[in-house]
DRENPATOR-251204 format. One record per atom (N, C-alpha, C): x, y, z; residue in one letter. Coordinates in steps of 0.001 Angstrom, whole numbers, padded with zeros to 6 digits, always signed. Layout:
<rs>
XYZa ...
</rs>
This chain:
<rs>
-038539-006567-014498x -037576-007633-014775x -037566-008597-013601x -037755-009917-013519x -037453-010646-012709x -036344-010694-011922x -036228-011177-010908x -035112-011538-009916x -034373-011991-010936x -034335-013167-011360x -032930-014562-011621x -033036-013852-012937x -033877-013120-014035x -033540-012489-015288x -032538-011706-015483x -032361-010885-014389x -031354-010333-014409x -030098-010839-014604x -029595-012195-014402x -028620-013123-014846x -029379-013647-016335x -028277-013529-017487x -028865-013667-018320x -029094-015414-018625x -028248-015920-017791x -028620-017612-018069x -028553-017770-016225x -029559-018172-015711x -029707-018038-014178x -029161-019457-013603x -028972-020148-014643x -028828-021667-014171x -027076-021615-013837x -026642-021017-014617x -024796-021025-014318x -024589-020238-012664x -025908-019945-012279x -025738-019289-010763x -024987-021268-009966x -025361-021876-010535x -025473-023128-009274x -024218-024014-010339x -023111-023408-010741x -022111-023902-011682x -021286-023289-011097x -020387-024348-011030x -019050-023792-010165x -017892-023662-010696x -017836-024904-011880x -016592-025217-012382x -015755-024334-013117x -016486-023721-014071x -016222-022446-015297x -015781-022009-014657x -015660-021767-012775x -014716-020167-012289x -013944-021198-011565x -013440-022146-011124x -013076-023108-010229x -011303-022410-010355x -010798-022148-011477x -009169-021800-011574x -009452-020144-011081x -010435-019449-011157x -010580-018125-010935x -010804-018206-009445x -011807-018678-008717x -011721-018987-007589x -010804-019002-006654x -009725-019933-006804x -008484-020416-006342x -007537-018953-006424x -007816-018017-007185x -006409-016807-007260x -006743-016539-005899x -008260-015694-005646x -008263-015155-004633x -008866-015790-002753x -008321-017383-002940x -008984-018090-001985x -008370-017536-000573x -007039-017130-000903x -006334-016849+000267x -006734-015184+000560x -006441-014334+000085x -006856-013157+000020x -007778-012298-000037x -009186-012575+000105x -010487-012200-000768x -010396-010911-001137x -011264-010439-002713x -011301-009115-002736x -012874-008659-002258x -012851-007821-001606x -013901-007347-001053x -015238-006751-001986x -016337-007409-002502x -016946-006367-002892x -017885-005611-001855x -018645-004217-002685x -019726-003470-002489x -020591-003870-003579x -021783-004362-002919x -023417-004420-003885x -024050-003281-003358x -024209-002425-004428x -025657-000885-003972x -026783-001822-004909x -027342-001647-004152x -028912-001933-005088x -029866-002299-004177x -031084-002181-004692x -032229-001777-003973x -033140-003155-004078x -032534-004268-004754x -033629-005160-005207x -033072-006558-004400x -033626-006735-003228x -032996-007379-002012x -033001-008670-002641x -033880-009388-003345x -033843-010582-004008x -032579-010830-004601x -032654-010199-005715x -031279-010058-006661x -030140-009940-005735x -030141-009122-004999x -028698-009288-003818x -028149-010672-003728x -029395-011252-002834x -029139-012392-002014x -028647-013356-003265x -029014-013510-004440x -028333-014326-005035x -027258-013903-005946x -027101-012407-006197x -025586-012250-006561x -024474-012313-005449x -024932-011917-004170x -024010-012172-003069x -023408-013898-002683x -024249-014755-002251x -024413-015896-002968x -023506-016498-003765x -023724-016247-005258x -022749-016456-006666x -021598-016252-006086x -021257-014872-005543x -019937-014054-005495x -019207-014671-004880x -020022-015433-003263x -019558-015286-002176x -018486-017034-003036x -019451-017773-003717x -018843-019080-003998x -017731-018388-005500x -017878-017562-005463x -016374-017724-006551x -015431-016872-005642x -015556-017043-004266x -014186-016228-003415x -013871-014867-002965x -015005-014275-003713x -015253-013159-003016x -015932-012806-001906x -015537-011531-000922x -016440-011057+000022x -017081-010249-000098x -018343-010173+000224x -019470-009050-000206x -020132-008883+001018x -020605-007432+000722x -021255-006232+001314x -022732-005812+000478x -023695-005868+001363x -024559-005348+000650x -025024-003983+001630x -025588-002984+000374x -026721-001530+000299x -027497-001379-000358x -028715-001010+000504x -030064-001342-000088x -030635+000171-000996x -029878+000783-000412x -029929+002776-000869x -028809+003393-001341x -028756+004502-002171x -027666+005316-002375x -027050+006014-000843x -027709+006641-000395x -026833+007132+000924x -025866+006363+001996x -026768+005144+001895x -026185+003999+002603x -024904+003819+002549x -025400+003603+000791x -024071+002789-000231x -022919+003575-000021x -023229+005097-000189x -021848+006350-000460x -021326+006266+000789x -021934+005819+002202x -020955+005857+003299x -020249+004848+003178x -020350+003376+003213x -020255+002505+003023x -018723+001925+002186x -018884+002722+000564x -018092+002859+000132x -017276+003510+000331x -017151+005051+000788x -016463+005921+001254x -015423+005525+002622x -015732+004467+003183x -015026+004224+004231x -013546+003311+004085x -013524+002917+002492x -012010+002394+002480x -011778+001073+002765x -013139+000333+003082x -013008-001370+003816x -013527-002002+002571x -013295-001688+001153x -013643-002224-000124x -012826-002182-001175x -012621-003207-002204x -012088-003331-003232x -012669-002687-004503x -014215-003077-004360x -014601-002572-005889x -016370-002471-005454x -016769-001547-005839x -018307-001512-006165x -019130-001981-006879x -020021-002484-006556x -020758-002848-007452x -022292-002048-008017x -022840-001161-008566x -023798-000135-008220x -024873-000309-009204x -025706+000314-008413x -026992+000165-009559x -027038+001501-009987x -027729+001992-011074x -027959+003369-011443x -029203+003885-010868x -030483+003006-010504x -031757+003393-009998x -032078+002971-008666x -031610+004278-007931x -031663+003628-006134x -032438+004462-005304x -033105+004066-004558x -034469+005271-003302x -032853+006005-003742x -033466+007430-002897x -032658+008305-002272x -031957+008965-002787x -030888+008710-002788x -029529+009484-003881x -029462+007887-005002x -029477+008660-005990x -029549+007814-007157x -027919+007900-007427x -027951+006386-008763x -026537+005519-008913x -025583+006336-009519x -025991+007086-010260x -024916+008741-010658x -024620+009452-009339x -025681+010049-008681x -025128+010763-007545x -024150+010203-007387x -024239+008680-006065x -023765+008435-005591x -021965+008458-006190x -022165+007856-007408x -020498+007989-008325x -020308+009033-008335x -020689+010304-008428x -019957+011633-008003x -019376+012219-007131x -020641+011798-006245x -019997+011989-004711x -018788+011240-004098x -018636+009912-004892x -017659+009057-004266x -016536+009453-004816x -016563+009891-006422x -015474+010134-006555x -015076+011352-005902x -015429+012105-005252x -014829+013572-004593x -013932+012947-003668x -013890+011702-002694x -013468+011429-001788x -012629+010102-002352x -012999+009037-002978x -012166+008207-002853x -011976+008061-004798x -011140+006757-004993x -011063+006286-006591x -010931+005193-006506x -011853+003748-005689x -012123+002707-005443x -012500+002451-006959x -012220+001353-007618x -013200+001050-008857x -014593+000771-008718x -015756+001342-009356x -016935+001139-009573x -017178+000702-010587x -018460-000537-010218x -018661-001357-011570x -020157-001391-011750x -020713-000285-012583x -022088-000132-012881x -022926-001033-013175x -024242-001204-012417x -025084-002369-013211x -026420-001915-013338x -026905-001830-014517x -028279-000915-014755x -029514-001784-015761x -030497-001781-015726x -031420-002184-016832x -031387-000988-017980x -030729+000015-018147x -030663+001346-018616x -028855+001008-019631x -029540+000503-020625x -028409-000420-021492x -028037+001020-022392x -028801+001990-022758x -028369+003080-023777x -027440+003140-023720x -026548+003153-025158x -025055+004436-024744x -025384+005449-024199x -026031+006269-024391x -025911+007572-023671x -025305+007653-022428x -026147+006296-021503x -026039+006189-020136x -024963+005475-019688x -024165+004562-020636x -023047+003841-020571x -022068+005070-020912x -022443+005998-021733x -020735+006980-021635x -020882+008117-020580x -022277+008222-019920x -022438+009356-019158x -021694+008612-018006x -022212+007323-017701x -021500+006469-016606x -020106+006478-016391x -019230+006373-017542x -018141+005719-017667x -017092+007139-017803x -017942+008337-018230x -017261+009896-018303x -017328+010653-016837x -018404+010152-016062x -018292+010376-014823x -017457+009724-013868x -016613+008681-014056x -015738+008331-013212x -016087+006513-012926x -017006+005960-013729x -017396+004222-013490x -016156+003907-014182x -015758+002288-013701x -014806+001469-014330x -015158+000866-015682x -016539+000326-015190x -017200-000410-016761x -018327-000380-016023x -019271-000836-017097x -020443-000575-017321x -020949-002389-017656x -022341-002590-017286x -022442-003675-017649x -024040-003873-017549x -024718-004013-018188x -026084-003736-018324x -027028-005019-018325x -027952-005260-017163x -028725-006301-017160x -029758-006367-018555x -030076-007637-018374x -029554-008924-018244x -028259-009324-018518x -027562-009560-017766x -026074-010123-017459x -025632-011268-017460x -024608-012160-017986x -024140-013562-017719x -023216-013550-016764x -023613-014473-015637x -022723-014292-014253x -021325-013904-014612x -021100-015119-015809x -019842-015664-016091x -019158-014368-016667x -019805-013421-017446x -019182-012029-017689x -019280-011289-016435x -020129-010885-015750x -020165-010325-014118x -018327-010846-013416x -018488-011952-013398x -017036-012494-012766x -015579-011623-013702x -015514-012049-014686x -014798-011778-015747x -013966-010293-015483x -015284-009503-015657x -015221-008213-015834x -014678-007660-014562x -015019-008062-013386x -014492-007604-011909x -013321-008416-011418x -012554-009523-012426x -011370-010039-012262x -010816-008902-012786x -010783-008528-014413x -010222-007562-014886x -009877-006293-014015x -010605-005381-013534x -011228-004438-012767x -010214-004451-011989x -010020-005391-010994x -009165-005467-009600x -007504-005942-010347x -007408-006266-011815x -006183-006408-011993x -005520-005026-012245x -006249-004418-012790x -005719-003390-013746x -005801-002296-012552x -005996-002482-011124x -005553-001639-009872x -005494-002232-009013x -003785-002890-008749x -003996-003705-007490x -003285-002856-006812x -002627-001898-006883x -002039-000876-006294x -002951-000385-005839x -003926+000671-006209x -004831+001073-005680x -005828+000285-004845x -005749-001141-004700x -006459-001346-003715x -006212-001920-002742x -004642-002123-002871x -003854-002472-001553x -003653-000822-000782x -003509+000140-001453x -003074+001375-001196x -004797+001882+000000x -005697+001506-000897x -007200+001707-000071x -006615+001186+001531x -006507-000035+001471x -006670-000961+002405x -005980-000002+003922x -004556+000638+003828x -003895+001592+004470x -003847+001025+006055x -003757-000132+006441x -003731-000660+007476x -003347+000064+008884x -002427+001038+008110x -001984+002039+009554x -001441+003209+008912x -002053+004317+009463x -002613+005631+009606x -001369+006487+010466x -000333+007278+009517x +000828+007595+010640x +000796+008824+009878x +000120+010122+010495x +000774+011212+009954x +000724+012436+011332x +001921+012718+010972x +001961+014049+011774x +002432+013602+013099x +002845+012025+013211x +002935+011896+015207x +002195+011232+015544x +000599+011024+014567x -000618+010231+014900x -000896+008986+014404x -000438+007610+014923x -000280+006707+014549x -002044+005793+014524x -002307+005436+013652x -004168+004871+013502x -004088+003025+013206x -003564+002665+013917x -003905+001002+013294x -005140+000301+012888x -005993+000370+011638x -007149+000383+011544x -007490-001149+011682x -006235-001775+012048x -006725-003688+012026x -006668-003909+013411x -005964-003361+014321x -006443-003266+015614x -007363-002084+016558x -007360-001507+015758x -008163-000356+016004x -007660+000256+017155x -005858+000772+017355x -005421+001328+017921x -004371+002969+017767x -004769+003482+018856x -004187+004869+018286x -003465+005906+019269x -002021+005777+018569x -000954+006390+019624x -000351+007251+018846x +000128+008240+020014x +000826+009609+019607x +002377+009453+020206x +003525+009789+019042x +004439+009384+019597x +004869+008194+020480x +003795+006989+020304x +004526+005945+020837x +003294+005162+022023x +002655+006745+022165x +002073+006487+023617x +000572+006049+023199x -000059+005165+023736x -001271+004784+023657x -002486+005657+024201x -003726+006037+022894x -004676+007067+023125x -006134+006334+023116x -006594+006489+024235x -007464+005811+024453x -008894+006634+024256x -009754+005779+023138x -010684+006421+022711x -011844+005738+022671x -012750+005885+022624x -014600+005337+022414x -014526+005231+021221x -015461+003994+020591x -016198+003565+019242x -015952+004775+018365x -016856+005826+019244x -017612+006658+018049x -016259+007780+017815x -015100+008050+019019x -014296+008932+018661x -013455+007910+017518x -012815+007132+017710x -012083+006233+017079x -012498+006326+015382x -013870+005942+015304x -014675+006571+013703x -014611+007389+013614x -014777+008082+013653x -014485+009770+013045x -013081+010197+013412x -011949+009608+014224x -010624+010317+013825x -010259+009343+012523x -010728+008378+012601x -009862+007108+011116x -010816+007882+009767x -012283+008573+010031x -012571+009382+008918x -011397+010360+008450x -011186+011289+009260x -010818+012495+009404x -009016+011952+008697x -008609+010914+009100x -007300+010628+008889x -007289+010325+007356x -007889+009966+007285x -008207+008893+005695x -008719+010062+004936x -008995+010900+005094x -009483+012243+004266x -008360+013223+004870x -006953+013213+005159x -005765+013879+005891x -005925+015257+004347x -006422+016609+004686x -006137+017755+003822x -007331+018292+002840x -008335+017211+003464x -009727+017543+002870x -010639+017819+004075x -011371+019014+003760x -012682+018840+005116x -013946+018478+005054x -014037+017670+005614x -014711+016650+005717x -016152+017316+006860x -017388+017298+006312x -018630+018367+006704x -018931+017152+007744x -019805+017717+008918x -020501+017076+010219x -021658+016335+009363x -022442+016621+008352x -023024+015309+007842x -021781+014285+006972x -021440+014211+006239x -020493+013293+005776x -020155+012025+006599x -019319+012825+007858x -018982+012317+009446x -020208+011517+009734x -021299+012281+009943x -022546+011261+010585x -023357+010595+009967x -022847+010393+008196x -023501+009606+007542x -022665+008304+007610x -021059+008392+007676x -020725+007281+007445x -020145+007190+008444x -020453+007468+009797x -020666+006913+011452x -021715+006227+011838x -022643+006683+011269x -024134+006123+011832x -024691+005648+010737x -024607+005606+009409x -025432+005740+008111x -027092+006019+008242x -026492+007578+008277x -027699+008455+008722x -027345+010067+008619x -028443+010939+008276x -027716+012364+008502x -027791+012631+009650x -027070+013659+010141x -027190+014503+010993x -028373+015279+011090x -029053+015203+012341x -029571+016155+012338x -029507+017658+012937x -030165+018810+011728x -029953+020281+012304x -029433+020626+013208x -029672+020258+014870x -029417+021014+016205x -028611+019614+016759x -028189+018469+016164x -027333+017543+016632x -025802+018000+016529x -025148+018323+017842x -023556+018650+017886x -023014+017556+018264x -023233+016418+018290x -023332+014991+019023x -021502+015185+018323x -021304+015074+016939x -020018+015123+016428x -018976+016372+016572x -019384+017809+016956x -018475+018707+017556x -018044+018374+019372x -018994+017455+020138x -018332+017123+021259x -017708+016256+021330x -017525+014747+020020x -016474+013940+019838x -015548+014572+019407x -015571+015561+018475x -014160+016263+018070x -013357+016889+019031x -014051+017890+019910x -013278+018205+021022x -013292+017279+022009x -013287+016346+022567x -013144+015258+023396x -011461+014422+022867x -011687+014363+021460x -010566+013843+020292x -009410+014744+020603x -009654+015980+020476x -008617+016891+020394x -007345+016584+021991x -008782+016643+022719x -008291+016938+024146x -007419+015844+024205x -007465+014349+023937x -006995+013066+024191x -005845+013335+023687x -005724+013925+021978x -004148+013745+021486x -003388+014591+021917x -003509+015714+022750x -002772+016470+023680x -002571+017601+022169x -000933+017764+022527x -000809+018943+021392x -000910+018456+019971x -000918+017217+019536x -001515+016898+018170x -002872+016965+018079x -003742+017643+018974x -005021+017527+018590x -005345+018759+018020x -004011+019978+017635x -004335+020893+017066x -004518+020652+015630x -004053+019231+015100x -004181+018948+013896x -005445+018616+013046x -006841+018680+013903x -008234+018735+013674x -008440+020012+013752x -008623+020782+012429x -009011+022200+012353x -010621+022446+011966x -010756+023352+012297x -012314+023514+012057x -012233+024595+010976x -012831+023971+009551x -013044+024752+008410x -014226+025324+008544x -014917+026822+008691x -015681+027553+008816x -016769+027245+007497x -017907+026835+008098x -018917+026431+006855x -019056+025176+006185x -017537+024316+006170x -017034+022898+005257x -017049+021873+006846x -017004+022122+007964x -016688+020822+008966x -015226+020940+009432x -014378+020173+009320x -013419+019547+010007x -012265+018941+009054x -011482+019264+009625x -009812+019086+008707x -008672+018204+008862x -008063+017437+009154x -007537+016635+009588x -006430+017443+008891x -005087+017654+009353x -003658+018632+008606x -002758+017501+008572x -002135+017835+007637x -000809+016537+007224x +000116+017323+007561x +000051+018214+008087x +001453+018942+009095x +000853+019665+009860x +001900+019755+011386x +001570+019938+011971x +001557+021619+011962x +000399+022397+012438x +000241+024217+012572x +001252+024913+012653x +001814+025417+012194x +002743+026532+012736x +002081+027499+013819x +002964+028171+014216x +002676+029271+015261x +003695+030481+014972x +003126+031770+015296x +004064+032846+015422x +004392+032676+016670x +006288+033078+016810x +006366+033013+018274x +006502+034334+018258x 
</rs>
C-alpha cells in the first residue's frame, strides 16, 4: 500500500477548513496523541495532518517502544498499528491494558471482522481500517477523547501524593512530608513508575523498558541500585518500595505495618 493511500482521499491532508471549528476546541489545551507504527513515511504525514488540526503527537516506530511509551501516562489516546517489528499491535494492547486504560485507536490494512472484534474484545476503543479518510481519522478520535475526559484528565495525575510521598510530575519534584528529596534523572523515573503503578509490581524489565526503551539486560542490577539508593533518600517511607520475590518491585499505598 502506498504512503498517501493509506488516506483514502490524500488531498484533504493539505485542507484545513472541514476541521477549522474542531481545531479551535482543543487550541488551548492539546490532546496528546500516540502514533505506533512502523511505516515512518505515513507517520510524518499523519503527524503533520494531526499536528494542524491541534493535536500533539508522539511517534513509535516498534511495539516495545510503543508499550513503554504509552505506559508512561504522558498521553491521551493511541494510535496503533496491528503489524509492528517486535511485539506486534495485539500484544502490545494486552500488555497495555494490564497497566493502564488510555483509549486505543487501532489502525490496520487487516479490515476483516474477525480482526476488528478480536481488536475491539481485547480492550481497542475503535477500530478503523486503512485506507482511511483523514476527515473520519479526526472524527473518530474527537469522539474517543469525549466519551473519556475523565479518564484522561485522571491519566494526566500531575501530582503523585500517597503515603507521605509527594511526586510533582510537572516539576519533577519530590518531597516527603513537606521536605524536599533530592534525586537523579534515572531515580526520579522509576519512583514516578513505581508511583503510578502504587499496588502493582512492576518487574526490573518493565522499569528498564520504559526508562531507557530497552530491556534489561540478564546480569544488569543497574535498577536494584537505583531502588536502594531511592529507598535510602525517602528515609522511613522508603519502606514503601517492596521487593516482590520473582515479579520486581512494589510501590504500597500504605504504609507497612510492623509487629511491635
Amino acid at each position: 500500500m502506498g504512503v498517501r493511500h493509506a488516506f483514502a482521499d490524500s488531498d484533504a491532508l493539505n485542507l484545513l477548513s472541514p476541521f477549522d471549528s474542531v481545531s479551535s476546541n482543543v487550541a488551548h489545551t492539546p490532546a496528546s496523541l500516540l502514533l505506533i507504527d512502523d511505516d515512518r513515511q505515513l507517520c510524518s504525514l499523519m503527524r503533520d495532518f494531526l499536528m494542524q488540526q491541534g493535536f500533539a503527537v508522539a511517534i513509535a516506530y516498534d511495539g516495545l517502544t510503543g508499550l513503554a511509551m504509552a505506559s508512561g501516562g504522558s498521553h491521551d489516546l493511541v494510535l496503533l498499528d496491528v503489524v509492528l517489528p517486535g511485539l506486534g499491535g495485539f500484544s502490545v494492547l494486552d500488555e497495555l491494558r494490564r497497566v493502564s486504560d488510555i483509549p486505543v485507536l487501532m489502525l490496520t490494512a487487516r479490515g476483516e471482522p474477525s480482526d476488528r472484534v478480536f481488536g475491539l474484545s481485547a480492550g481497542a476503543d475503535d477500530y478503523l481500517a486503512k485506507p482511511f479518510d483523514p476527515a473520519e481519522l479526526v472524527a473518530r478520535v474527537h469522539a474517543i477523547l469525549r466519551r473519556s475526559p475523565e479518564m484522561a484528565r485522571s491519566r494526566k495525575m500531575p501530582v503523585l501524593d500517597i503515603a507521605g510521598v509527594c511526586l510533582d510530575t510537572a516539576a519533577r519534584l519530590v518531597s516527603v512530608a513537606g521536605s524536599p528529596v533530592d534525586l537523579t534523572s534515572a531515580e526520579y523515573g522509576i519512583l514516578e513508575i513505581l508511583m503510578r503503578a502504587a499496588g502493582r509490581p512492576v518487574s526490573r524489565d518493565e522499569i528498564s523498558v520504559r526508562l531507557n526503551q530497552r530491556e534489561a539486560a540478564a546480569p544488569d542490577r543497574a535498577v536494584d541500585v537505583h531502588v536502594s539508593r531511592i529507598r535510602h533518600k525517602l528515609g522511613s517511607k522508603g519502606a514503601l518500595i517492596q521487593t516482590v520475590r520473582g515479579a520486581g518491585y512494589l510501590f504500597a499505598r500504605d504504609a507497612p505495618e510492623f509487629a511491635s
